[in-house]
Backbone as XML, in Angstrom:
<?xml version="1.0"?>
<chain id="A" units="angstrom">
  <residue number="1" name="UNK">
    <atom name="N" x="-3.875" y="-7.151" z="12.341"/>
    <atom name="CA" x="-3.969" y="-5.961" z="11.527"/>
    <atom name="C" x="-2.870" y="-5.947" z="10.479"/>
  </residue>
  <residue number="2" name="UNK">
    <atom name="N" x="-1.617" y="-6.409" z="10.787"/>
    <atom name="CA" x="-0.803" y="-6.462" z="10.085"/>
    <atom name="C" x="-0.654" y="-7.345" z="8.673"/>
  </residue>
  <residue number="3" name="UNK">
    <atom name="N" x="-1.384" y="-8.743" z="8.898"/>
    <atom name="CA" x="-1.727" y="-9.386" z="7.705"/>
    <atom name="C" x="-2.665" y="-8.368" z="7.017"/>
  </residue>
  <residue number="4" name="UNK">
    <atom name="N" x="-3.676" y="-8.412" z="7.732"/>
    <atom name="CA" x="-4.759" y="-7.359" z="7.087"/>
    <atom name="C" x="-4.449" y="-6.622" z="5.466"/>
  </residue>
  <residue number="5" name="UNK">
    <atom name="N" x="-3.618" y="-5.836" z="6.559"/>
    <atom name="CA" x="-2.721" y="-4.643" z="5.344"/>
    <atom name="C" x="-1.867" y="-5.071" z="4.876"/>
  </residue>
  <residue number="6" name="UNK">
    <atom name="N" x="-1.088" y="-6.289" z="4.718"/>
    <atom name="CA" x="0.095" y="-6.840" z="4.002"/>
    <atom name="C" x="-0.820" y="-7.427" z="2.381"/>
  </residue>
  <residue number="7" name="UNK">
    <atom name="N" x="-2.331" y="-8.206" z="3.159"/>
    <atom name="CA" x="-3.080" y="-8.579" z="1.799"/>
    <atom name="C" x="-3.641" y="-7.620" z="0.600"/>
  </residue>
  <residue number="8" name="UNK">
    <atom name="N" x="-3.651" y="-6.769" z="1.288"/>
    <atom name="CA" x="-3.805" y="-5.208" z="0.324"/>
    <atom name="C" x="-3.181" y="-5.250" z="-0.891"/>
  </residue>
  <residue number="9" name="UNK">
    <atom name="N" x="-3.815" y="-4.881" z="-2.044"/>
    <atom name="CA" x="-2.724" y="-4.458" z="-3.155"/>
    <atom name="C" x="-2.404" y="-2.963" z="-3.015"/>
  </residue>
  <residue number="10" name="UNK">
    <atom name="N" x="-1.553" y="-2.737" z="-3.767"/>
    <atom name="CA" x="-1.038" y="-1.117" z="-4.165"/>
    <atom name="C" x="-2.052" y="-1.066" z="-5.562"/>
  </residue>
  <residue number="11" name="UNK">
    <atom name="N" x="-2.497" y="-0.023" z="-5.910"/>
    <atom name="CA" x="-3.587" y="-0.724" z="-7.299"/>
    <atom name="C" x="-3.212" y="0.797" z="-7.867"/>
  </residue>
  <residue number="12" name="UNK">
    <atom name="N" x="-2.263" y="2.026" z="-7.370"/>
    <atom name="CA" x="-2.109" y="3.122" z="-7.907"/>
    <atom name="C" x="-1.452" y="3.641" z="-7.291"/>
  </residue>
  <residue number="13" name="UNK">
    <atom name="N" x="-0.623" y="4.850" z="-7.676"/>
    <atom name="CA" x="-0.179" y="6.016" z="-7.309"/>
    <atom name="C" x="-0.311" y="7.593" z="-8.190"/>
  </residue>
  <residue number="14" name="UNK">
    <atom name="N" x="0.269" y="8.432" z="-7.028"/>
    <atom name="CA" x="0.152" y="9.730" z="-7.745"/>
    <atom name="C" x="0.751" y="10.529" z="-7.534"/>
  </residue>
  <residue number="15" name="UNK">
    <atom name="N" x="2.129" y="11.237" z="-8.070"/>
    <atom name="CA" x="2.748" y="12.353" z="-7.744"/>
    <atom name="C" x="2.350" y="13.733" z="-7.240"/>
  </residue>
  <residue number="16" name="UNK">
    <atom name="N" x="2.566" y="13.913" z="-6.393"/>
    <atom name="CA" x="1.379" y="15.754" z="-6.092"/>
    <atom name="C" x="2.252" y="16.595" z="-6.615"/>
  </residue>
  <residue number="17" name="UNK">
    <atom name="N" x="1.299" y="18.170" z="-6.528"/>
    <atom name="CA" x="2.035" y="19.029" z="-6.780"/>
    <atom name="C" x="3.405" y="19.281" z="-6.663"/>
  </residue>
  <residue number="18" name="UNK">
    <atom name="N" x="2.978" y="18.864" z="-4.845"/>
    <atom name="CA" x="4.661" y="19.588" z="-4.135"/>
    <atom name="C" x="5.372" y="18.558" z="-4.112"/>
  </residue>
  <residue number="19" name="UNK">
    <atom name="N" x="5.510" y="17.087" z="-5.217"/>
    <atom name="CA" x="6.806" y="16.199" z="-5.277"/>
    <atom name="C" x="6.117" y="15.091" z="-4.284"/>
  </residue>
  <residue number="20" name="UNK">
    <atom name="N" x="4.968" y="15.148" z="-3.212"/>
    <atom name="CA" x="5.079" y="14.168" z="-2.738"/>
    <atom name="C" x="4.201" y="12.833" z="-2.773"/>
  </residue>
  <residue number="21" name="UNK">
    <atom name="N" x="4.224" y="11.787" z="-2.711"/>
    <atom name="CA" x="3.075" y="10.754" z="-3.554"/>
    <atom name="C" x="1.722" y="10.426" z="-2.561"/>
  </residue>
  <residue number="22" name="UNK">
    <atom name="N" x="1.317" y="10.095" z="-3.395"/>
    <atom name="CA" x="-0.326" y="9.632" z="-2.955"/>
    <atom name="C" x="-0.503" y="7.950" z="-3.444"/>
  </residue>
  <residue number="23" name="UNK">
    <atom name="N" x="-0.871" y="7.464" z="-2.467"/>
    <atom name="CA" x="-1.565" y="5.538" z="-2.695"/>
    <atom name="C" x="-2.580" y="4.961" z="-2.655"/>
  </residue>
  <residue number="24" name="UNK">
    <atom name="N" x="-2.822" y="4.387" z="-3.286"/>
    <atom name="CA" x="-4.406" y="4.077" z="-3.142"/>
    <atom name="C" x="-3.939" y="2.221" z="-2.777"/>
  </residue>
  <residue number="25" name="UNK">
    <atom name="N" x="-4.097" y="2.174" z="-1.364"/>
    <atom name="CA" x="-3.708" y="0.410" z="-1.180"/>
    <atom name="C" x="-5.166" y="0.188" z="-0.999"/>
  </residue>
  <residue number="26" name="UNK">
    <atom name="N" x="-5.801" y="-0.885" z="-1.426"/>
    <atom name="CA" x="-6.897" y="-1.631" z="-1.394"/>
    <atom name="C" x="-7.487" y="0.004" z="-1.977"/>
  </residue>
  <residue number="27" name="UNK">
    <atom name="N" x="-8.626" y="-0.386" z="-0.965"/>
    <atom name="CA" x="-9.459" y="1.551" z="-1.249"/>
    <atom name="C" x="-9.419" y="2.397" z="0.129"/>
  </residue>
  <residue number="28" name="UNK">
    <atom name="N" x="-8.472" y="2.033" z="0.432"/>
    <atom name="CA" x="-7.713" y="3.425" z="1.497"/>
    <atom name="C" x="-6.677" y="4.134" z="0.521"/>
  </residue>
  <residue number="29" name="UNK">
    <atom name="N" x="-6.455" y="5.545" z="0.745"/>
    <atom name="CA" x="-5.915" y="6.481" z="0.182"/>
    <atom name="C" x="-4.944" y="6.702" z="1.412"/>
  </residue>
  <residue number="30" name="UNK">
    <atom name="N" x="-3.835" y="6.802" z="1.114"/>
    <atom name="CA" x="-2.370" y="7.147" z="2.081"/>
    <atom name="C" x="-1.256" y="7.945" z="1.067"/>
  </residue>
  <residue number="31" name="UNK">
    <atom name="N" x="-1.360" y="9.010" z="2.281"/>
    <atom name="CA" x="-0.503" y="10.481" z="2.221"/>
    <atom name="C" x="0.532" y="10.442" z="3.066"/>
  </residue>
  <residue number="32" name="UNK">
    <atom name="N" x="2.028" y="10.361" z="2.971"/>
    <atom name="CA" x="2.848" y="11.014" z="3.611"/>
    <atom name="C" x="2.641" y="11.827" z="5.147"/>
  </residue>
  <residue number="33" name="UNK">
    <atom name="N" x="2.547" y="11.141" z="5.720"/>
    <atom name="CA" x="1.960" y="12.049" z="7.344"/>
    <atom name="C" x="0.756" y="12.007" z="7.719"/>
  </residue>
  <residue number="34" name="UNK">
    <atom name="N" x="-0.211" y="11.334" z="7.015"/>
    <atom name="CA" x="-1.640" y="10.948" z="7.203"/>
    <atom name="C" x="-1.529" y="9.697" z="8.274"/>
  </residue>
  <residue number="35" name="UNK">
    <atom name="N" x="-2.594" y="10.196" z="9.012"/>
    <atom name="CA" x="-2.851" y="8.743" z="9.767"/>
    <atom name="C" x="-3.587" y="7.450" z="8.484"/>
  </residue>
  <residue number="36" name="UNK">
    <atom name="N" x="-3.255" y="6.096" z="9.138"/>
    <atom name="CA" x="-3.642" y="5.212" z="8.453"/>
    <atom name="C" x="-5.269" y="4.884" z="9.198"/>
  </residue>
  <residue number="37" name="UNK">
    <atom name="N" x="-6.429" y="5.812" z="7.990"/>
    <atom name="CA" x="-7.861" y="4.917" z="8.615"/>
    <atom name="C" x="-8.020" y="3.186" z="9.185"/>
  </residue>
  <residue number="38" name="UNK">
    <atom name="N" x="-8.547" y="2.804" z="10.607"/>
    <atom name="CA" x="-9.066" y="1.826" z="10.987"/>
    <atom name="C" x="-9.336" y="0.504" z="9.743"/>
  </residue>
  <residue number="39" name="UNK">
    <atom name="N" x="-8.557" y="-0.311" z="10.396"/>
    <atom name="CA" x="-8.898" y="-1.238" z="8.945"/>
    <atom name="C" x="-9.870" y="-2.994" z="10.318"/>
  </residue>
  <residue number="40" name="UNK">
    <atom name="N" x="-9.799" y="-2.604" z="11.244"/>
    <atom name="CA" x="-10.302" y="-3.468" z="12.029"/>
    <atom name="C" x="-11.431" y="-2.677" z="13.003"/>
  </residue>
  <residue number="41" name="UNK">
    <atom name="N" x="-12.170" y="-2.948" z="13.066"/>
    <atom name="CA" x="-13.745" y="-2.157" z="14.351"/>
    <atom name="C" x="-13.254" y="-2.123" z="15.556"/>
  </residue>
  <residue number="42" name="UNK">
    <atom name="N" x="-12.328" y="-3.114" z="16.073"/>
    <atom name="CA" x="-11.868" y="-2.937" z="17.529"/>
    <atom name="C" x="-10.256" y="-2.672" z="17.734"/>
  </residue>
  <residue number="43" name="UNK">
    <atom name="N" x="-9.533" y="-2.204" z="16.600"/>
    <atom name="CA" x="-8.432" y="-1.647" z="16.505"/>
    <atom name="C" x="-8.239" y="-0.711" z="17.217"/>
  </residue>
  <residue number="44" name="UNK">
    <atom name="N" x="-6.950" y="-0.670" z="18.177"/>
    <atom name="CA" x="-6.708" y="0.268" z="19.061"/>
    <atom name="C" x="-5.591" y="0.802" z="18.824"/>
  </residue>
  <residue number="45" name="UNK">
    <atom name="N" x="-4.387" y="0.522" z="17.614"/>
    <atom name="CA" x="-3.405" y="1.239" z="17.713"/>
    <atom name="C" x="-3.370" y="1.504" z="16.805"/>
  </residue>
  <residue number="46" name="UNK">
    <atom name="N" x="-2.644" y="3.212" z="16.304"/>
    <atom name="CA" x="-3.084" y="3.862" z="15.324"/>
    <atom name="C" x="-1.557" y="3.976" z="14.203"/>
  </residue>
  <residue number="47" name="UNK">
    <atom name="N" x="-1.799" y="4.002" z="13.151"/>
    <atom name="CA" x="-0.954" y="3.809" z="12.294"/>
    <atom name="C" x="-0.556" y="4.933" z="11.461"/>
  </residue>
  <residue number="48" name="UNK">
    <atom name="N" x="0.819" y="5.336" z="11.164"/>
    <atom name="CA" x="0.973" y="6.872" z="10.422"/>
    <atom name="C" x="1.761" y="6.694" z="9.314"/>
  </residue>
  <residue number="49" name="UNK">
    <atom name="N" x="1.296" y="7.061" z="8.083"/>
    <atom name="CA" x="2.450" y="6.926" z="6.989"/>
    <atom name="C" x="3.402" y="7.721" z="6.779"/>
  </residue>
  <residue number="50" name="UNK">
    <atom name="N" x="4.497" y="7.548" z="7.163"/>
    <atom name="CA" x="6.074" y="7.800" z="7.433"/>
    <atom name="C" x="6.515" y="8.260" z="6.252"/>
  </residue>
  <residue number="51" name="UNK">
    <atom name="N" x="6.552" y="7.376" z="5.514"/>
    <atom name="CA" x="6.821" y="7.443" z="4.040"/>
    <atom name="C" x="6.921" y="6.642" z="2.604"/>
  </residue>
  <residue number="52" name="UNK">
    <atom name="N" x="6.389" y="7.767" z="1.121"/>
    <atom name="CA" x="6.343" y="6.784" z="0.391"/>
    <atom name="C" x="7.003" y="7.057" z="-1.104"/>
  </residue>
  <residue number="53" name="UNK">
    <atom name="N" x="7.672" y="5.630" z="-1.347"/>
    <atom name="CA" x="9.065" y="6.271" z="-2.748"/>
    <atom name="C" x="7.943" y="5.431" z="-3.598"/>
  </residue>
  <residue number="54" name="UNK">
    <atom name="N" x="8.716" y="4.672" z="-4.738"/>
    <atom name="CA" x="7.881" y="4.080" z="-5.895"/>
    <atom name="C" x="8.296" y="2.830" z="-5.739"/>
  </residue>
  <residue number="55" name="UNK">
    <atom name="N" x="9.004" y="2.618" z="-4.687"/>
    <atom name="CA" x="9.562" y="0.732" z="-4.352"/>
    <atom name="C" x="8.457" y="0.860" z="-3.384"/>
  </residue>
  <residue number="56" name="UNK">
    <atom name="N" x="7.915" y="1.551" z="-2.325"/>
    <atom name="CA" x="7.327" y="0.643" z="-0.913"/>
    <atom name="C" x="6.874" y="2.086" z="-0.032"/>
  </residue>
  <residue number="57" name="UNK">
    <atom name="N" x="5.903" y="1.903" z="0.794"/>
    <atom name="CA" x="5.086" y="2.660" z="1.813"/>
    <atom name="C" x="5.434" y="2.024" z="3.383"/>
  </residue>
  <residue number="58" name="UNK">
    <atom name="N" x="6.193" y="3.155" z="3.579"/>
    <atom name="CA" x="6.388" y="2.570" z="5.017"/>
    <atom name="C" x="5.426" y="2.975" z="6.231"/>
  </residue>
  <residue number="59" name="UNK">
    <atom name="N" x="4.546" y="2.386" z="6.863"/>
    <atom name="CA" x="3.979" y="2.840" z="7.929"/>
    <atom name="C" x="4.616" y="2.448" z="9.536"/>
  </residue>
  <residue number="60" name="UNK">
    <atom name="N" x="4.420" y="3.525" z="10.112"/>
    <atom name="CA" x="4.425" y="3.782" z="11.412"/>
    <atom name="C" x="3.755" y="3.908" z="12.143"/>
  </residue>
  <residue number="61" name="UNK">
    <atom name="N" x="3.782" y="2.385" z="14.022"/>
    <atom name="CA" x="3.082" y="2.561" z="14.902"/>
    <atom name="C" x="2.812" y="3.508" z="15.575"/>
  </residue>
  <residue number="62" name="UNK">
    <atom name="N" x="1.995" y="4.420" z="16.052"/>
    <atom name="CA" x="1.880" y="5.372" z="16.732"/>
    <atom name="C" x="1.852" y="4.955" z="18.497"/>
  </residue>
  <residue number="63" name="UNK">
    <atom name="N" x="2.586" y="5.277" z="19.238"/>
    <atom name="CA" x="2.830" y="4.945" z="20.335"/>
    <atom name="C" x="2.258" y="5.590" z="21.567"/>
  </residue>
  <residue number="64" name="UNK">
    <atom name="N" x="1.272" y="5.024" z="22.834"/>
    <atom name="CA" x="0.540" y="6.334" z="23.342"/>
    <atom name="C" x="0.642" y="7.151" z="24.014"/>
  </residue>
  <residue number="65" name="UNK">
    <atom name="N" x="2.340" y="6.212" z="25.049"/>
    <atom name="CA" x="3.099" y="6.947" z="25.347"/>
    <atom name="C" x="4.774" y="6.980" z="24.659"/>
  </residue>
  <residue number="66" name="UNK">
    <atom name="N" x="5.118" y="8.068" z="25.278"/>
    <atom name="CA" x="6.541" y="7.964" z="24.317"/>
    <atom name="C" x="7.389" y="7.183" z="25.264"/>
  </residue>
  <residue number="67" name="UNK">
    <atom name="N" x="8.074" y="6.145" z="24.849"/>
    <atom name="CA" x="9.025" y="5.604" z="25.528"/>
    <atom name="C" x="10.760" y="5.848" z="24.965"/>
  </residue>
  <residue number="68" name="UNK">
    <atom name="N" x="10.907" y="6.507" z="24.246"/>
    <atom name="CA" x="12.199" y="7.078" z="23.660"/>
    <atom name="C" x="12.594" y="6.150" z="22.508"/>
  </residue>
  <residue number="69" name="UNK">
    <atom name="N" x="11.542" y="5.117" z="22.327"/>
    <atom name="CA" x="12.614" y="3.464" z="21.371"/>
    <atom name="C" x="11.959" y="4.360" z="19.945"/>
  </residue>
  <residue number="70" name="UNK">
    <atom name="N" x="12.348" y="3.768" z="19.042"/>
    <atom name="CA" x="12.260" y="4.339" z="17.698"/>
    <atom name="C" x="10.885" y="3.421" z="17.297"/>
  </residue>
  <residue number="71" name="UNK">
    <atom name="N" x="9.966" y="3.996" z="16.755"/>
    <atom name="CA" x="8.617" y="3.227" z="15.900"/>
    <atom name="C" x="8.841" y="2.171" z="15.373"/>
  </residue>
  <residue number="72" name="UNK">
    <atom name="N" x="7.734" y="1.146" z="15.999"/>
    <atom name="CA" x="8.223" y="-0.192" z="15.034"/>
    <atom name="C" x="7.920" y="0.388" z="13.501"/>
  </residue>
  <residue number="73" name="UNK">
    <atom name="N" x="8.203" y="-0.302" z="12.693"/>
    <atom name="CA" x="7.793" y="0.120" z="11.494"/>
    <atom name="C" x="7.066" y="-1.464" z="10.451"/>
  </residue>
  <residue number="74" name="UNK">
    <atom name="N" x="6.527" y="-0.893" z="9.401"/>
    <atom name="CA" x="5.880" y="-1.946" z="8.642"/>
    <atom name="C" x="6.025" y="-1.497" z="6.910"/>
  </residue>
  <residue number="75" name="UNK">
    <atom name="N" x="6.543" y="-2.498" z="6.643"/>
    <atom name="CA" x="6.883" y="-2.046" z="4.950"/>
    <atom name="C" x="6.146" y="-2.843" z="3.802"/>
  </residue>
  <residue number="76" name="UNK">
    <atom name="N" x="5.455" y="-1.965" z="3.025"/>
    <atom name="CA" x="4.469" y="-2.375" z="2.116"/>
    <atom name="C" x="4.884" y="-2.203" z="0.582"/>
  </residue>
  <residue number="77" name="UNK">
    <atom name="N" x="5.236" y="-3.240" z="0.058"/>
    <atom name="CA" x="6.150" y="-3.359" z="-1.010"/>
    <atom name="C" x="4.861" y="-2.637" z="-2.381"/>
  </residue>
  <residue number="78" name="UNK">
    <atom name="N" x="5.451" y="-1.745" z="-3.272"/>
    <atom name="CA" x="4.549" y="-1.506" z="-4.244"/>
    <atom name="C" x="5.350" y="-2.198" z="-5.578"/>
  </residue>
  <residue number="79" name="UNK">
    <atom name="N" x="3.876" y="-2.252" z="-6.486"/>
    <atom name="CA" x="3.973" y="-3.875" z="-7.255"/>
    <atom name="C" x="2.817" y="-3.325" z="-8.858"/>
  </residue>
  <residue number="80" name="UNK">
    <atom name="N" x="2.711" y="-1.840" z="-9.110"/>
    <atom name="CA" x="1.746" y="-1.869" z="-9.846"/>
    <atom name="C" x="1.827" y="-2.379" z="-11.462"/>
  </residue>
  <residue number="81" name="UNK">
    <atom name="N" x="3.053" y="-3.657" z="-11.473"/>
    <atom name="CA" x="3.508" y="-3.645" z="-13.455"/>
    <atom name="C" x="2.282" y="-4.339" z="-13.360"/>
  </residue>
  <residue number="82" name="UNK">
    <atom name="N" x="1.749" y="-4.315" z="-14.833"/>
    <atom name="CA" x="0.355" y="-4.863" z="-15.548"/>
    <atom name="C" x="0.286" y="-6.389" z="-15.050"/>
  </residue>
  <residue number="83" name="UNK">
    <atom name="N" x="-0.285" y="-7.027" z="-14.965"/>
    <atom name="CA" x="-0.671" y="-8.225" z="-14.830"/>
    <atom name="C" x="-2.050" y="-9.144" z="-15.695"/>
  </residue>
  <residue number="84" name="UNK">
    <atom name="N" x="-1.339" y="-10.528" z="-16.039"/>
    <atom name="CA" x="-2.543" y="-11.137" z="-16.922"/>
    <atom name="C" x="-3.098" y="-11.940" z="-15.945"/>
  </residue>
  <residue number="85" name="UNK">
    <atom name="N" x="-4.776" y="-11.794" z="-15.644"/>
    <atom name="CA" x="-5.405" y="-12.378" z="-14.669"/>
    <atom name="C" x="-6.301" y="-13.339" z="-15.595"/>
  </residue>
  <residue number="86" name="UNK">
    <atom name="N" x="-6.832" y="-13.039" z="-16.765"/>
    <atom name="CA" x="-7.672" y="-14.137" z="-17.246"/>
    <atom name="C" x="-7.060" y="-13.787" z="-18.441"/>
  </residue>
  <residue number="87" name="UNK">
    <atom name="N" x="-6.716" y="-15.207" z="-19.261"/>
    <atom name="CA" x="-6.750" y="-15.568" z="-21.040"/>
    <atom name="C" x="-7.574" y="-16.047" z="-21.479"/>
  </residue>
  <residue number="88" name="UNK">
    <atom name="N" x="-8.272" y="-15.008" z="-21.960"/>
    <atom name="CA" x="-9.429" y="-15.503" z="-23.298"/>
    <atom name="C" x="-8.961" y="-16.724" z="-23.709"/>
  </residue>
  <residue number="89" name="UNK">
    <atom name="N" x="-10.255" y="-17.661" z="-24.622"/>
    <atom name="CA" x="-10.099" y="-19.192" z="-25.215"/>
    <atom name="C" x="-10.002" y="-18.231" z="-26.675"/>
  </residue>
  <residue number="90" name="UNK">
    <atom name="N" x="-8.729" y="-19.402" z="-27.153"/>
    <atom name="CA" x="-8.907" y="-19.086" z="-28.252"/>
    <atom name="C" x="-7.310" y="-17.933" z="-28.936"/>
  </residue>
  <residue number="91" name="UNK">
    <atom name="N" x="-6.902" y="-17.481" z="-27.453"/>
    <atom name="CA" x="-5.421" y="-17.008" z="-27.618"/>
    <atom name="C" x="-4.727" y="-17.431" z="-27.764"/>
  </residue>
  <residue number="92" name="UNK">
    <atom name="N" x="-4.372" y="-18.522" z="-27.455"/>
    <atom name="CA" x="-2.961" y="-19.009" z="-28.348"/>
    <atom name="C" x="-2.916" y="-19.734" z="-28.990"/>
  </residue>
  <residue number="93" name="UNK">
    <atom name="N" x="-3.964" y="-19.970" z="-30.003"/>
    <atom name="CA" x="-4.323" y="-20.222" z="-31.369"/>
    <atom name="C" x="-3.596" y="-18.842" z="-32.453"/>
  </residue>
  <residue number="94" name="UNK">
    <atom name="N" x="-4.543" y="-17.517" z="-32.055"/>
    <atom name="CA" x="-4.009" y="-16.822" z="-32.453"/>
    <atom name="C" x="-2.939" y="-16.536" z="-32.831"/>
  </residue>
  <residue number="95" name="UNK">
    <atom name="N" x="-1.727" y="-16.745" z="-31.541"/>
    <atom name="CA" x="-0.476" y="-16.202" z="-31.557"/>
    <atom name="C" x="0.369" y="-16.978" z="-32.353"/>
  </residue>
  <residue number="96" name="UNK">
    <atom name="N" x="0.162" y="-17.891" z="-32.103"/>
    <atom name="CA" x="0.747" y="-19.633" z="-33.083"/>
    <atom name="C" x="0.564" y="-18.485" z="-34.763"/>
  </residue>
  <residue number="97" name="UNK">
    <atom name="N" x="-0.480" y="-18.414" z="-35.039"/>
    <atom name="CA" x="-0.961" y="-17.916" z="-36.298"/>
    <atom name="C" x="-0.228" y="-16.881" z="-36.976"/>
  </residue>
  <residue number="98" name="UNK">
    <atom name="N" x="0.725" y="-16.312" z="-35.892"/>
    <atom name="CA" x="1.274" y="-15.169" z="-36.418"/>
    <atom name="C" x="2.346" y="-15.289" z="-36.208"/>
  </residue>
</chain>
C-alpha cells in the first residue's frame, strides 16, 4: 500500500476558508483529519491525514488497538512546479531563431 501511494502524484492543492489545505494526490482528495479512502480491495489498515503544509502530506496509521507507541507515519513529498512532458518537433529550431 505504501508504494501504492508513494507512486501517486500531488497534481493540486487548495487553501480553504478556515486556512486549512485540501490535495488532490492521484484522484483521491485528502483533508486534514480525513480518513485516507481504500487504495487496495483487501486493505485492512486504515490511514488518516495528520497533516498538510505546501512541502508534504503526512499520513497516519490508524491503529486498532491503542498500544501507547506514537503512529507510524508516512510522508508524501508535494512537487506541483510545471513540468515539460512532451517537445513539439520543430522547437528548437525556433529558439535558435531568436
Amino acid at each position: 500500500m505504501r508504494d501504492k501511494l508513494l507512486k501517486l502524484q500531488v497534481s493540486g492543492t487548495k487553501r480553504m476558508a478556515d486556512g486549512r489545505m485540501r490535495v488532490l494526490l492521484g484522484d483521491i482528495i485528502l483533508e486534514t483529519g480525513c480518513k485516507v479512502p481504500k487504495v487496495l480491495p483487501e486493505q485492512l489498515v486504515e490511514l488518516r491525514v495528520k497533516n498538510i503544509t505546501e512541502q508534504y502530506v503526512e499520513l497516519a496509521w490508524q491503529e486498532k488497538r491503542a498500544t501507547g507507541l506514537p503512529p507510524k507515519l508516512m510522508i508524501i513529498p508535494i512537487n506541483i512546479s510545471p513540468k515539460i512532458r512532451i517537445q513539439l518537433l520543430g522547437q528548437n529550431d525556433l529558439a535558435a531563431k531568436n
